[in-house]
N, C-alpha and C positions, 0 to 999 in steps of 0.2 A: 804217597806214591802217585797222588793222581798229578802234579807238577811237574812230573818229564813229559807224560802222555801229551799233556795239555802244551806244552812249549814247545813239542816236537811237530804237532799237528799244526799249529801256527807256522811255523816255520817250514815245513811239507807243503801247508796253502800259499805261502808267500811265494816258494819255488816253483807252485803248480805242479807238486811231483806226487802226480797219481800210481805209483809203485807203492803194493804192500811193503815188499821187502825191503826198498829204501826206507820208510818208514821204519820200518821194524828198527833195520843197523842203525839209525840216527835216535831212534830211542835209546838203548842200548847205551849209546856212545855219552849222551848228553845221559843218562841214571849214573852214570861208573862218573864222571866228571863232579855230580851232586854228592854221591856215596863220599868222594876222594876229600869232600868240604865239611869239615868235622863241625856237625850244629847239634853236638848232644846236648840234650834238655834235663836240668840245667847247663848254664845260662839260655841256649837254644842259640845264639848266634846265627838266627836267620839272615844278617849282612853275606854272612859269606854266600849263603845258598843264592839271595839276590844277585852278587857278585855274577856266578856264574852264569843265571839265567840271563841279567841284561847282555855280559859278555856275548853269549849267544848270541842274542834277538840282532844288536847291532852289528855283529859279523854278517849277520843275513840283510841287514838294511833295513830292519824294524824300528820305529821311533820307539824308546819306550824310557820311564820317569821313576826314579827313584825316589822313594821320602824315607825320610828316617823317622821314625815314631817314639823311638826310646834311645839311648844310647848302645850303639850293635846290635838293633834290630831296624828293622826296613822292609818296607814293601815294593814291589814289582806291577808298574802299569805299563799295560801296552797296547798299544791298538793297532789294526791289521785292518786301513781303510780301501772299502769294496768300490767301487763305481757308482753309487746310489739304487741302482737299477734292484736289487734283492733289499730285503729286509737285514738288516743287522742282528747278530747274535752275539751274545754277552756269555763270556766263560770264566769261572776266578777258580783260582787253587789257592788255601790259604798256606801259609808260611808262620803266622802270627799264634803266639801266646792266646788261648779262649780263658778268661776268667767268670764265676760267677757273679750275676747281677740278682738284687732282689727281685724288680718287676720286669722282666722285660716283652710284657704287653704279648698280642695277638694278633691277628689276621686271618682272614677267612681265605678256605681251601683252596688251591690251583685245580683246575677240571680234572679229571682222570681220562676224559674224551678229547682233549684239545692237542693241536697239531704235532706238540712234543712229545704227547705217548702215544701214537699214532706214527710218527718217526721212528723211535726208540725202536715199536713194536714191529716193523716192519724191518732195519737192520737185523733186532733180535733173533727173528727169522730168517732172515738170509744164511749168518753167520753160526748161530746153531738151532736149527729148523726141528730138534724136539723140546727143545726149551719152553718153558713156560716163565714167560714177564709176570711178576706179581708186584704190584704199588705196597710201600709199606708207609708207616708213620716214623719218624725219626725226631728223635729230642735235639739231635743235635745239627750242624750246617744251618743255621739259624738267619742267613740270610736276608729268607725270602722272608722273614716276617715286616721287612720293610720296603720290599721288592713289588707285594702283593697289593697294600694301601696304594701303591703309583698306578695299579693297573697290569703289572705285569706279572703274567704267571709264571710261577718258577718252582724248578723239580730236582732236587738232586738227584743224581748218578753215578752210578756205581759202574763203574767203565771196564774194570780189570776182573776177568773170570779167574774165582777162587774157590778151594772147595772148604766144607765149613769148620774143620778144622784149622787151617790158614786165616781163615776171619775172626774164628776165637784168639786169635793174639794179636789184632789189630791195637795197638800204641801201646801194647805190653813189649815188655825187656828183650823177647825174643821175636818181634814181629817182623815176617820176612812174608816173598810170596814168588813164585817161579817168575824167570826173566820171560817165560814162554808165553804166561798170561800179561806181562805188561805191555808184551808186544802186541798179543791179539788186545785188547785193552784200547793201544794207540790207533790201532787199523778202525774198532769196534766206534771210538769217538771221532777218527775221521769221517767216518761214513755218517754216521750222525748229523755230522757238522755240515757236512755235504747234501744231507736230503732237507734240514732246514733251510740253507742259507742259500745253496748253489745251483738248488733245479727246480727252482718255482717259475 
């Protein structure tokens, strides 16, 4: 679910369109278009869902690259270049098949102090101000285990407010979750996106 958020907020930045609620309807719009692209697993058929996103990015004027990885699967790159002048910020949603590996190595912690949860915690705040941010440890979005050896710290996020029975059927048969929370979700990662990159 986190792939409409993330492609809508790219696309919100490109336009410079600071409206929640445009937001919101362009999420919305672009979920119902992903739902409408049938990628039941199996096969998974991520082409299609790529399909729609590149459709997207280039109706907006986004450059962005397709690879095919297997036959009718594919991945989705895009980049959304800023002026130099801010730091660049790096966001992926996967689409792809995760298989078991025997070893697949380690890397030492991302801070719990550094500017990302320090960002985080301070939208967190904004947007619901009795909320308490709590870091957890996660097995899986495995990432940053190679993200971290380069230098760069990295944090998953959990961008879509769910309550915790909606998170118990997270990649189960019935896994659903209000359209109400992927909207605040999309606003919740714009603002994000925006105290890192856009007001330093």
């Amino acid at each position: 679910m986190f792939l409409p958020s993330l492609l809508a907020v790219a696309l919100a930045a490109h336009a410079a369109t600071a409206d929640d609620e445009s937001l919101a309807r362009s999420t919305r719009a672009l979920l119902a278009r992903l739902v409408e692209a049938d990628s039941t697993n199996p096969p998974g058929n991520e082409a299609k869902l790529v399909k729609v996103g590149a459709e997207r990015l280039r109706e907006a004027g986004i450059p962005c690259e397709v690879y095919e990885f297997a036959p009718g699967r594919h991945d989705l790159v895009a980049r959304l270049k800023g002026d130099g002048t801010q730091r660049p910020v790096l966001m992926s949603a996967h689409v792809v098949e995760v298989r078991q590996v025997d070893n697949w190595g380690a890397s030492a912690p991302s801070p719990l102090d550094g500017e990302v949860p320090v960002a985080v915690g301070k939208v967190v705040a904004e947007l619901w101000p009795e909320a308490a941010m709590t870091p957890v440890m996660s097995l899986g979005a495995s990432d940053s285990r190679f993200l971290r050896p380069a230098g760069i710290p990295s944090y998953g996020l959990v961008t879509i407010p769910i309550f915790e029975a909606e998170g118990r059927r997270a990649h189960g048969a019935d896994e659903r979750l209000p359209v109400a929370s992927l909207q605040t979700g999309a606003v919740f990662l714009r603002r994000v996106v925006e105290e890192l990159a856009f007001k330093r």
